[in-house]
C-alpha positions, 0 to 999 in steps of 0.5 A: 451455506455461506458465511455471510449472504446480506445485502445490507452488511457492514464495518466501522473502525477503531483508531488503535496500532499495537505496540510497535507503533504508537498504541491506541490514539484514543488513548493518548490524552487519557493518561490522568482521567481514562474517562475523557474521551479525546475529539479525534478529527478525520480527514479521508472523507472530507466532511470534517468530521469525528472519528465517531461521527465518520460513517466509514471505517476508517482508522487513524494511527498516530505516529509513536511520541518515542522512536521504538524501530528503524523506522524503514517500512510502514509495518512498523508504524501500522499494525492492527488493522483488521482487513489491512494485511501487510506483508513484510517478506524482508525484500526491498527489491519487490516492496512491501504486499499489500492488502486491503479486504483482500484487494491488491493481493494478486500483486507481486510486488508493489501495491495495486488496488489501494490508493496511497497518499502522502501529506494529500500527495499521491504516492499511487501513480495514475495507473494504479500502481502504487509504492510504500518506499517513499513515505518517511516513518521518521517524520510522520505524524499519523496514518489515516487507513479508509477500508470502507466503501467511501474509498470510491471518493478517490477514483480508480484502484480504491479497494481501500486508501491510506493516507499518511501526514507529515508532522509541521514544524512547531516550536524553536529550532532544532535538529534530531540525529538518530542512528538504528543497528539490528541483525543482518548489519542492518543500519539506519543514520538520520538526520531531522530539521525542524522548526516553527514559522518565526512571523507571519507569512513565514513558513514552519519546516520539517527536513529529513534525509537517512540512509539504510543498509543491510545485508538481508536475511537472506542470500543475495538480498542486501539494499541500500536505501536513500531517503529525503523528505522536505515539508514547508507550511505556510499560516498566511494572514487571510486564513489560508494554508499552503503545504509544499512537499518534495521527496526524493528515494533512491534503492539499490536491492538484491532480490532472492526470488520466491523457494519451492515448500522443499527449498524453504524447508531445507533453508529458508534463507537461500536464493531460489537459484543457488548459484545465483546466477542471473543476480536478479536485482532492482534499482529504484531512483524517484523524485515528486513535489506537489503543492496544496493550498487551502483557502477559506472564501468565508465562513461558509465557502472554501477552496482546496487545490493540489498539483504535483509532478514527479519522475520514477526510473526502475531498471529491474533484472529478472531470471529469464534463460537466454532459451532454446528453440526448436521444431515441432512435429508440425515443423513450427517452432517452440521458443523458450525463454528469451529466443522468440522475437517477441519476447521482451528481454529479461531487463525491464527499464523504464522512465516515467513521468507523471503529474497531476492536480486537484481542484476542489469547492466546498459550501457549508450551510447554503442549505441548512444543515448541509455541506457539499462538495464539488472538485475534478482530479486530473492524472497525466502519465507518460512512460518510456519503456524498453526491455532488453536482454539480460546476458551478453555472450561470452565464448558462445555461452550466455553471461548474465545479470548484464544488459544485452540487446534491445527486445522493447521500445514502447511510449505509454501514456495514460489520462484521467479528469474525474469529477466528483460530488459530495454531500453531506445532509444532517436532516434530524438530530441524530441522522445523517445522509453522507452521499458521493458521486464520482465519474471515473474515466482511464485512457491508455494509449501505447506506441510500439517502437520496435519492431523486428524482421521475421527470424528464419521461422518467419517469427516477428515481432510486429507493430503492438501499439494500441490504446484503450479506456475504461470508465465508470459512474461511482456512487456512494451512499451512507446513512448514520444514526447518532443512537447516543453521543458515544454510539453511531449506527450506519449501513452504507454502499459504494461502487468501486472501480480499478483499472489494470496497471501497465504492468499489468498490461505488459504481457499476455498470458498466452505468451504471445507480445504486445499490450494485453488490451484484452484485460478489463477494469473490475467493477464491485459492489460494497455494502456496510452496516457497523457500530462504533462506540467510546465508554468507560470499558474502552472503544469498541467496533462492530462491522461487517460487509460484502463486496461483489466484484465483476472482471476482477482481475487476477493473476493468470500465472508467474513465470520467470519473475514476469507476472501476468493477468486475465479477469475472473467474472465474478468473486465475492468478498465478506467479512466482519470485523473487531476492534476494541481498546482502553486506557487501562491505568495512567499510561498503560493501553490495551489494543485488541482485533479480530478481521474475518475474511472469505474471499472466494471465486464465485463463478467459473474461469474457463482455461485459456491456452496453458493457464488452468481453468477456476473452480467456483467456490475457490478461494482467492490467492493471497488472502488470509481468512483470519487474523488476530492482534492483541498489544498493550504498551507502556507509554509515558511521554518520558521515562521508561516505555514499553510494549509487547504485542502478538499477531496471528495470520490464517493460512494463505492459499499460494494457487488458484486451484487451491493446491497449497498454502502457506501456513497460519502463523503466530509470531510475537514482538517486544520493545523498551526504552527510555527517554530523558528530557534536559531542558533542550536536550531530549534523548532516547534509547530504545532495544526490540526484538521481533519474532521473538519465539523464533516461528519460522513462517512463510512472509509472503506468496508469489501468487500462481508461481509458474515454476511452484516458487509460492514462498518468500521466508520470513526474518527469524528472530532479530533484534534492532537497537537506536539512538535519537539526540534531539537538540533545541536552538 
């Protein structure tokens, strides 16, 4: 019998981050009287409420008020999190994987099925595909992380939303020089300008560039990593408020690939080929700026806009050999690697724009005890993309890791204009009807600029343009029961809806070319009933849910570093999940988790072509069924600071059919510091250590790996160590 069979489930959340990052926020103001309990305000939903007062999970982290890292991936900052699983597998060439209630963990690299944000930003492109490299750690304020059905506000690939803020500039003048050096000569540099508006209209400022290297844990996997990142805000005298941001990243990565169970066992810190010999790597270069403003028309109307353009240029080597071709009995050829016409190349190369904007209208109290909402979000993108060969040829024998002939020239364009409606109705004391409406509509359209003459076996690669589109209605739903003024009640249900990304459109899985316009967008169905709760023994939630997707989409298979998709009819999703934390005494604060997750195929896939038929009942690569989080932190505002954490992962199945795993794993982490305040100087130092018991541990798979190569090893033990000199003018 299945571990959860209800149509009414649930979730709720906590506001907590373990120790690496900044401890429970609900702590923060509690250092002096544990028993205040802080008012901790939302934004995700867009109703203006209270954590308490939220009927969604949602969880808010705020940024640590002492550097305790290098402050280079979100993994530090956002730890905790019961359904949010993310991988650190120590590869800047692929990103970080992500997943939300096991949505995005089909991704190999990169984040799919998640909706990520910065300062109201998008850092998911309009596709749905999405990226943690450009958020600055070193100037954030806080994380809010939406888990819950109410995901379904912000359109297509919400299976979950993460929306990161940075801090405005407050205060004098000052600047803050930071320097981080750990294993593997790992070395961060930073440099932060900051300060308030000195008059009205006049804006405050944040400013931060730095610069990271390493030479990796493992062969062939140094990156070097540019980031800078700018915020004005302006205050004006009417009431309103304008936010400009622009970002700039550029990364140059190695990429060691994924090892067979035999490679990682024999040395985990290996490159799956040991002569390296396609130097398989990835160089990343994007710029984005966007703009909000924010207008109150009175005391009961007020307008939101958002607009943003940006530009991503990736150029990616893969390991494809050049091949061999040759006859069958039917004297039709059998092509390998890169010799059949319609084979892409082993170098990906593309140029992307892509804009954007979001208008929004929101009305308190014209009807009494509501608020509502109206906007509309457009998303443009447009894409140059071509494929080459990745070798020239050198006495009659292939060189690679170079770029060679053109294999691919496409334009792809993508559009979006969603309207949406919310409202919010407090029609008794204590009850409450939150309810959404989303039309949700992706066209994409692809023009095929290569095309090529039949080899001598009559093989071409012919005219592959084509276009599509998906759309869906989205409706949401939640009633919240304020049972005392430290107690809410709530159920909930959303339907969801992702599109797949180009790339995973790109190629097909019967290995023949062009667009695999034969994927469809999934679609589910999610349910929620959970409890929060603020007292005298802590914060606590209780939650659980269901989630019924149809067409899920999921990976038929990685070949050759190139991945590709096909639908699943149906899976099923449930889970509950725990959370509880307290100021314990003055600054001492315990955090603890607990996220329950059986994610299954809940209809057959039959086999097509070479890739195997699913099971029902098996379980969904990539997914963790349980996982664990216990932290406490020493956390004065100045003196000395620290925090000692542990996490525990489930094993993780590598295939559909189930064939292995990656095993569960409990690894440890622990950080001190200090930090001096001298009237306009402020110092701080700080020494960490992860993986402190030195688990060796799988930190990602590479889902449905062709060639068996599931495993990217975890970094061992390794330490880091910092500096940051804050100086006010």
């Amino acid at each position: 019998m299945r571990f959860l069979r209800f149509n009414t489930l649930s979730h709720c959340i906590f506001l907590a981050t373990g120790l690496g990052a900044t401890g429970s926020v609900w702590a923060q103001d509690t250092a002096d009287n544990p028993l205040t309990l802080p008012v901790i305000q939302v934004e995700a939903t867009r109703t203006g409420t209270t954590y308490l007062q939220t009927p969604a999970s949602i969880f808010r982290v705020d940024a640590p008020a002492q550097q305790q890292s290098a402050q280079v991936n979100l993994t530090e900052v956002v730890k905790g999190i019961p359904s949010l699983q993310i991988n650190n597998r120590e590869n800047y060439a692929q990103d970080l994987q992500l997943s939300m209630r096991g949505f995005g963990a089909r991704s190999t690299f990169g984040v799919r099925g998640i909706r990520l944000y910065v300062d109201g930003i998008p850092a998911t492109m309009p596709d749905g595909q999405g990226q943690t490299s450009n958020i600055d750690l070193s100037s954030l304020d806080h994380v809010e992380v939406l888990t819950g059905p109410f995901s379904s506000l912000y359109g297509n690939s919400s299976g979950g939303t993460i929306l990161t803020t940075t801090k405005e500039g407050q205060g004098k003048d000052s600047i803050e020089l930071g320097y981080s050096g750990g294993s593997h000569d790992k070395g961060r540099s930073g440099i932060i300008l900051q300060g308030g508006a000195k008059a009205p209209n006049e804006p405050s400022y944040v400013i931060s560039s730095s610069y990271f290297d390493t030479d990796g844990y493992r062969d062939h996997s140094a990156a070097r990593k540019v980031l800078n990142n700018a915020k004005l805000t302006w205050n004006l005298n009417d009431g309103s408020k304008i936010n400009w941001i622009t970002n700039y990243v550029k990364i140059n990565a190695d990429d060691p690939q994924g090892l067979t169970r035999e490679q990682w066992k024999a040395n985990p810190k290996q490159v799956n080929d040991a002569n390296n010999l396609y130097d398989v790597r990835k160089e990343i270069e994007q710029t984005q700026t966007g703009l909000t403003w924010t207008k109150p028309l009175n005391d009961q109307n007020e307008l939101y806009m958002m607009g943003y353009l940006g530009n991503r240029q990736v150029t990616q080597y893969q390991s494809i050999p050049k091949g061999t071709v040759t006859l069958g009995k039917d004297n039709k050829p059998i092509y390998t690697g890169q010799t059949s016409p319609q084979q892409a190349g082993g170098v990906i190369d593309f140029d992307r724009n892509y804009y954007g904007a979001d208008l929004r209208w929101t009305g308190k109290e014209l009807l009494p005890h509501t608020t509502l909402s109206a906007g509309v979000a457009l998303d443009f993108m447009d894409e140059d993309r071509q494929g080459y060969e990745n070798y020239i040829t050198v006495n009659n024998q292939p060189s690679y890791g170079v770029k060679g002939n053109l294999r691919r020239n496409k334009d792809n364009t993508l559009w979006n204009i969603d309207p949406y409606l919310q409202a919010s109705w407090q029609f008794l004391p204590t009850w409450r009807l939150d309810t959404g409406l989303r039309y949700s509509n992706v066209h994409y359209k692809s023009k095929d600029k290569f095309i090529s003459e039949p080899d001598k076996y009559g093989t071409s690669n012919g005219d592959d343009s084509g276009k599509t589109e998906y759309s869906k209605v989205l409706p949401s739903a939640a009633l919240s029961w304020q049972i005392q003024p430290e107690l809410l009640a709530y159920i909930s249900y959303a339907k969801g809806f992702e599109t797949p990304t180009f790339t995973e459109m790109a190629y097909r899985p019967d290995g023949l070319g062009g667009f695999n316009f034969d994927l469809n967008a999934s679609t589910s169905d999610t349910y929620e009933a959970g409890l929060k709760s603020q007292n005298r023994l802590g914060d606590f939630t209780l939650a659980a849910f269901q989630t019924k997707t149809k067409d899920d989409i999921v990976s038929a298979g990685s070949t050759n570093g190139r991945a590709t998709f096909r639908n699943a009819d149906k899976t099923l999703r449930e889970g509950i999940e725990l959370t509880w934390n307290k100021a314990l005494w003055r600054d001492l604060v315990a955090t603890a988790s607990y996220g329950y997750l059986d994610a299954t195929f809940d209809a057959d896939v039959p086999a097509r072509g070479s890739v195997a038929a699913i099971t029902s009942g098996n379980k969904i690569p990539g997914i963790a069924k349980n996982q664990g989080y216990v932290g406490i932190t020493w956390k004065p505002q100045t003196g000395f600071y620290a925090g000692l954490d542990a996490q525990y992962n489930d094993k993780i199945y590598v295939d559909d059919k189930n064939s292995d795993t990656a095993p569960s794993y409990t690894v440890m982490a622990a950080y001190a510091g200090y930090v001096w305040n001298m009237q306009a100087w402020k110092v701080n130092v700080f020494g960490r250590v992860d993986n402190l018991l030195d688990k060796d541990y799988v930190g990602s798979v590479i889902v449905n790996d062709g060639n068996g190569r599931y495993f990217e090893p975890a970094d061992g033990r390794n330490w880091s160590a910092g500096i940051r000199v804050v100086k006010q003018f």
